[in-house]
C-alpha positions, -999 to 999 in steps of 0.1 A, spaced: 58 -878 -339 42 -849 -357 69 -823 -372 58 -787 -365 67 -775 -398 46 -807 -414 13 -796 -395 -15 -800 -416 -53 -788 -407 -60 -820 -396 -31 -821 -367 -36 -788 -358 -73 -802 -350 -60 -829 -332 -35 -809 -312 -63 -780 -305 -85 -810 -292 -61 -824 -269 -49 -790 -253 -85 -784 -251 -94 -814 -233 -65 -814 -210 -48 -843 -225 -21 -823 -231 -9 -797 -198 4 -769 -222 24 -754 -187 42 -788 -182 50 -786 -222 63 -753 -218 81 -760 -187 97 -791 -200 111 -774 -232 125 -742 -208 140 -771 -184 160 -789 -218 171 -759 -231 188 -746 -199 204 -787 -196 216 -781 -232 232 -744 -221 249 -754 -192 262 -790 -211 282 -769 -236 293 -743 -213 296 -764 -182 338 -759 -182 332 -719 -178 324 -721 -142 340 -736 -117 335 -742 -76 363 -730 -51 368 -735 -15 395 -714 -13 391 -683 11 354 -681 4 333 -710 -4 316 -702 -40 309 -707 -76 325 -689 -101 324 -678 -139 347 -651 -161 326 -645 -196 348 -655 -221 338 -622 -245 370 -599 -240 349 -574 -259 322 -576 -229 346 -584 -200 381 -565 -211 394 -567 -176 385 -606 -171 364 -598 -140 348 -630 -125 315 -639 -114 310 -653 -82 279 -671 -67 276 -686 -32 256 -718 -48 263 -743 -79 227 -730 -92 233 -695 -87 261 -693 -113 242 -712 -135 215 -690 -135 244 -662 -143 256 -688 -175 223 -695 -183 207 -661 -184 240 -652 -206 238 -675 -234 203 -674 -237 203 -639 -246 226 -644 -269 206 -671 -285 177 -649 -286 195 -620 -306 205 -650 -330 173 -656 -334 159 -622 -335 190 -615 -364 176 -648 -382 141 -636 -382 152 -602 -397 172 -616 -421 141 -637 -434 118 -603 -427 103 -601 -460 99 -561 -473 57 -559 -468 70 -572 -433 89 -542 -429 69 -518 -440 45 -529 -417 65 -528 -388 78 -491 -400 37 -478 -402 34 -494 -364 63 -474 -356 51 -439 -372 15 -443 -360 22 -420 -326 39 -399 -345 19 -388 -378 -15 -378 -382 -38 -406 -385 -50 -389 -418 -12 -392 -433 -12 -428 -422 -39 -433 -442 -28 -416 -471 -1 -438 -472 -16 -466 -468 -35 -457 -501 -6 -452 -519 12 -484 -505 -20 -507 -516 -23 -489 -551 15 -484 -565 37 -508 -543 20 -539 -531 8 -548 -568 42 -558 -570 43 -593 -551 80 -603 -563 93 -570 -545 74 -569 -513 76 -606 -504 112 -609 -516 139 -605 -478 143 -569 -477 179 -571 -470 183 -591 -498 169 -562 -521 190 -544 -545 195 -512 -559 187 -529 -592 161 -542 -581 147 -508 -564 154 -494 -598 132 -519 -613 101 -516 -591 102 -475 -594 105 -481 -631 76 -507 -633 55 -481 -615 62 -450 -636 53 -468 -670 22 -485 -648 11 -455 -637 10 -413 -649 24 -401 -623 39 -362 -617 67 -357 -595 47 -352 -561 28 -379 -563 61 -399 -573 83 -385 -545 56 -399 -519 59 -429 -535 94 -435 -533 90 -422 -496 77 -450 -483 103 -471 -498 127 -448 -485 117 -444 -449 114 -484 -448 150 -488 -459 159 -459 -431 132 -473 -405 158 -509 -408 190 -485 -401 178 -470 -371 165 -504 -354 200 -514 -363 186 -546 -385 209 -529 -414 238 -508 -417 233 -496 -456 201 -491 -476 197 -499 -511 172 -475 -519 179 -449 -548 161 -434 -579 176 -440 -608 148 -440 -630 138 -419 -665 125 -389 -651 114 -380 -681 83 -405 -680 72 -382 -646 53 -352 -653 67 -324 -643 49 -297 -615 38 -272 -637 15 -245 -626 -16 -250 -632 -39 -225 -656 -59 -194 -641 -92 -207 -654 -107 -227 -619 -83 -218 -596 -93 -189 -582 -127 -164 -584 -125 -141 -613 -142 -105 -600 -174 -110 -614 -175 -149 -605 -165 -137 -565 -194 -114 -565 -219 -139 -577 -209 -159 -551 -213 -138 -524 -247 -126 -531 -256 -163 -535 -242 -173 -503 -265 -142 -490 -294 -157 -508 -292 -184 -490 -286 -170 -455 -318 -149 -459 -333 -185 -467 -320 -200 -438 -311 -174 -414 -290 -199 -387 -267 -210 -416 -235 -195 -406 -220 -217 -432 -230 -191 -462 -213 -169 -439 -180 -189 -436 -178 -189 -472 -179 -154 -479 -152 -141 -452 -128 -165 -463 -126 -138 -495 -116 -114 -464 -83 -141 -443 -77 -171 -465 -77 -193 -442 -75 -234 -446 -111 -245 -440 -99 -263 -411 -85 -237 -397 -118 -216 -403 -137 -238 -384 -112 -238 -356 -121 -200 -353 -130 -189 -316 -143 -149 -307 -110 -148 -285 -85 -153 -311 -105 -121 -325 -82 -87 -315 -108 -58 -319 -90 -32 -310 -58 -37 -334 -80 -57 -359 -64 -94 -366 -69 -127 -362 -48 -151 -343 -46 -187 -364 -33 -212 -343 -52 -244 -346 -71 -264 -370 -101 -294 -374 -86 -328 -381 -103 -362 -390 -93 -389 -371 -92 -428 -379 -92 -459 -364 -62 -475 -372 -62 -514 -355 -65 -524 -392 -36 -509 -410 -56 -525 -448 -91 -508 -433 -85 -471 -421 -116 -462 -406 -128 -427 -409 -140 -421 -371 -145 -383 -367 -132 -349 -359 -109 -337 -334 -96 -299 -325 -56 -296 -324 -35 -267 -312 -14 -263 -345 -18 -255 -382 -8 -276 -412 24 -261 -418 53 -260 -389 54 -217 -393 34 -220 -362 9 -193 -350 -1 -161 -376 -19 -128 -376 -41 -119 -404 -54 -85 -407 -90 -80 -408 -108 -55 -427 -141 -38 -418 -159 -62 -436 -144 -91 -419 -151 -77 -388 -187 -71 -393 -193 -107 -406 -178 -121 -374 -205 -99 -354 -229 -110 -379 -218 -146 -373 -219 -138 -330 -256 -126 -335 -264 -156 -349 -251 -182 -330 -267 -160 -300 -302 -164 -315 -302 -200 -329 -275 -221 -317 -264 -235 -287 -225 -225 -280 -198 -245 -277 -172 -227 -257 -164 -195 -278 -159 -208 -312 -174 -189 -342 -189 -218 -364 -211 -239 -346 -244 -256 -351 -267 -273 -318 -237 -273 -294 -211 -286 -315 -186 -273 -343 -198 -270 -382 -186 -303 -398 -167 -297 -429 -194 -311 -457 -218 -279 -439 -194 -255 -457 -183 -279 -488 -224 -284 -497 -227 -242 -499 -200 -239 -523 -210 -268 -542 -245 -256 -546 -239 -219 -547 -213 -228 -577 -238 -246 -596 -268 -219 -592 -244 -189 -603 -232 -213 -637 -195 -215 -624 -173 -250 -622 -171 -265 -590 -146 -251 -568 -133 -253 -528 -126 -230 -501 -93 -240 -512 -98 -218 -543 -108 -193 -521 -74 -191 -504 -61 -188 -542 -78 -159 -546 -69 -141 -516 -33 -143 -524 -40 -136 -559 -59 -107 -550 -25 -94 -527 0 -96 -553 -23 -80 -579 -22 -47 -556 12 -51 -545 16 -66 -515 52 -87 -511 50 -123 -517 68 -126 -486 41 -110 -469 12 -129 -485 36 -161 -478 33 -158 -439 -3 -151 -443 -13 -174 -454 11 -200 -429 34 -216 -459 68 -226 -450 84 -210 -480 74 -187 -507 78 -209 -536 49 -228 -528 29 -195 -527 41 -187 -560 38 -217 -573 9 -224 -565 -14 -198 -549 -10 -166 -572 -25 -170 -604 -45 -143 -630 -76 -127 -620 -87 -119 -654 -97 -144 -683 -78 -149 -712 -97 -129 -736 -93 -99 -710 -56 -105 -708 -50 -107 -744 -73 -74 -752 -49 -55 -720 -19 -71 -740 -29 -61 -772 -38 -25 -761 -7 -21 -744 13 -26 -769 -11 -5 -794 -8 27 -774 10 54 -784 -4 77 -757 9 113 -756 40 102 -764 52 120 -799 69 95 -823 109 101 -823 122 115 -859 154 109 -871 157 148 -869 151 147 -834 175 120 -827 213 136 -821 228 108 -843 268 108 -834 293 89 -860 319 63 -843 347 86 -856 331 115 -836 332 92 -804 365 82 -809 378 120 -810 358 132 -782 370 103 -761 408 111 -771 404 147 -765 
């Protein structure tokens, strides 16, 4: 008799041939094994029911769980088979959870990460999912004694080890390391909420000081100094005039005007335009989709239009200046004369939507003609805000601008200097040099007044 755990490739052969060939009726297997395990059910519970022909001929059965029958209630059947089903039906369940709770206790952790990503695909962005999946296949799954070890078998210890193995693996700053240890994190509360746990042994105790710290990043390349933003623009014009349908150029240059995510440009339609009082409603953005049947191969599949922004501060007004506003009817007369529209939106190109390399290839190439580094529309954003807090406006007003959820992360990381260094340090130096109309103070103008003096006045 061949073992099932003892297959080897040759049995398996053997047993695909004769299922194959009809020499084995997989139905009458599978009916036959379903037939001995109800015989073995009913053999050891066979004194928990019982026939009566007292007042009413029938079958009965009281489940002997006081937790599930506290009031002893029986079961009653008019036929034999009929309770049995009741029995039956009973214990097999309960032999089912037995088995499920065996089968999670030998779930190792990749298992459970697995079954976590299944669980969050509906309800993440398929572009998240496969950002985690990156970070899964480069900084956890490296470590094959963790992930194939039971996951309820895992210790804090052990937790403590794999995040330290990582940080000296890796350079990692603290974002990147919180994502990380997110994943472990969400596993271990994944397990608690489909009850396979009741505790998690996830933690970080770590030495933090091997993560690099956030630290704000230096003026020089995130943003557009003055003289840089005006190169730009009269490059992106350049190339309009070159290519008069590019509306791209013109994408570019009136992000300088909203700062707007480039998604979110894209997304742009004439009716979230309010003429008369002169904003811009920003409600939705451009999102790349993936095919995710193969959770190890994340296909890239396309683009897709959603009613909502990155951040959860949900739908914003931007004020638009003149400028802006004549760029968006230079943008109109465009698409009238070359393009074929697509419903109402503002950046479009043969009946569809401007994909996001049109705009990334102008900035690219307009950086590299004016002499500048490489930068994004992102950068653009930067300098918007920049631009703000520079003449004064709140950062709690340039906050909800732009859509952040909080204002540290607009200070952090959206207001920077405008100027270069040598322009700062010249202001800094000047300042500090300049002794305007202001006379230099004497000591015989200063009304010098002893402590004794003070001391009298005060008592008198």
């Amino acid at each position: 008799m061949i073992q099932l755990n003892k297959v080897n490739d040759s049995n398996l052969h053997l047993l695909n041939h004769a299922i194959d060939n009809g020499i084995i009726d997989v139905a009458y297997v599978l009916e036959q094994s379903a037939n001995l395990k109800r015989g073995k059910i009913l053999r050891t519970h066979k004194t928990e029911y019982w026939h009566s022909k007292g007042k009413v001929d029938c079958w009965y059965w009281r489940n002997p769980n006081k937790a599930a029958n506290p009031t002893r209630k029986l079961v009653k059947r008019k036929t034999q088979k009929g309770i049995e089903d009741v029995v039956f039906d009973y214990y097999s369940q309960i032999e089912m959870e037995e088995e499920r709770r065996a089968n999670r206790n030998r779930m190792s952790f990749e298992e459970l990460f697995y079954e976590m990503m299944e669980d969050k695909k509906p309800k993440r962005a398929s572009g998240t999912i496969k950002k985690n999946m990156q970070e899964w296949r480069k900084y956890i799954k490296p470590h094959q004694w963790f992930i194939e070890k039971p996951f309820v078998d895992i210790t804090k210890i052990e937790v403590d080890r794999l995040f330290g193995s990582i940080i000296k693996e890796h350079q990692l700053k603290q974002t990147q390391f919180g994502n990380i240890v997110g994943l472990v994190k969400q596993s271990y509360e994944y397990a608690i909420d489909a009850e396979y746990i009741d505790k998690s042994p996830y933690r970080i105790k770590v030495n933090k000081k091997l993560i690099e710290k956030n630290r704000k990043k230096d003026s020089i390349g995130q943003v557009f100094q003055a003289n840089e933003q005006e190169l730009l623009i009269q490059e992106m014009e350049r190339r309009l005039r070159n290519n008069p349908s590019n509306t791209a150029t013109l994408a570019v240059i009136l992000d300088f005007e909203v700062g707007l995510r480039k998604d979110e440009m894209l997304a742009l339609r004439d009716s979230d335009i309010d003429y008369q009082r002169k904003t811009v409603s920003v409600s939705r953005q451009v999102i790349q989709t993936h095919a995710l049947d193969d959770m190890d191969s994340i296909k890239h599949t396309g683009y897709e239009i959603v009613n909502y922004t990155k951040s959860d501060s949900g739908t914003r007004k931007v004020p638009l200046t003149d400028k802006a506003l004549e760029l968006i009817h230079q943008i109109k007369e465009i698409n009238d004369k070359y393009h074929q529209p697509f419903e109402d939106y503002l950046f479009i190109k043969n009946g569809h939507l401007l994909p996001f390399k049109a705009i990334d290839s102008q900035l690219i190439l307009g950086c590299k003609r004016i002499g500048i580094s490489t930068r994004t529309m992102h950068k653009i954003r930067k300098t918007y805000a920049s631009t703000l807090y520079k003449r004064g406006i709140d950062v709690l007003i340039i906050s909800k601008l732009l859509g952040h959820s909080d204002i540290k992360t607009t200070m952090d990381n959206y207001i920077f200097e405008l100027e270069d260094e040598e322009i700062i340090f010249q202001n800094v130096v000047e300042a500090l040099q300049y002794q305007g109309l202001e006379e230099k103070v004497t000591k015989g103008d200063q009304k010098i007044v002893s402590f004794k003096e003070m001391k009298r006045r005060k008592t008198s």
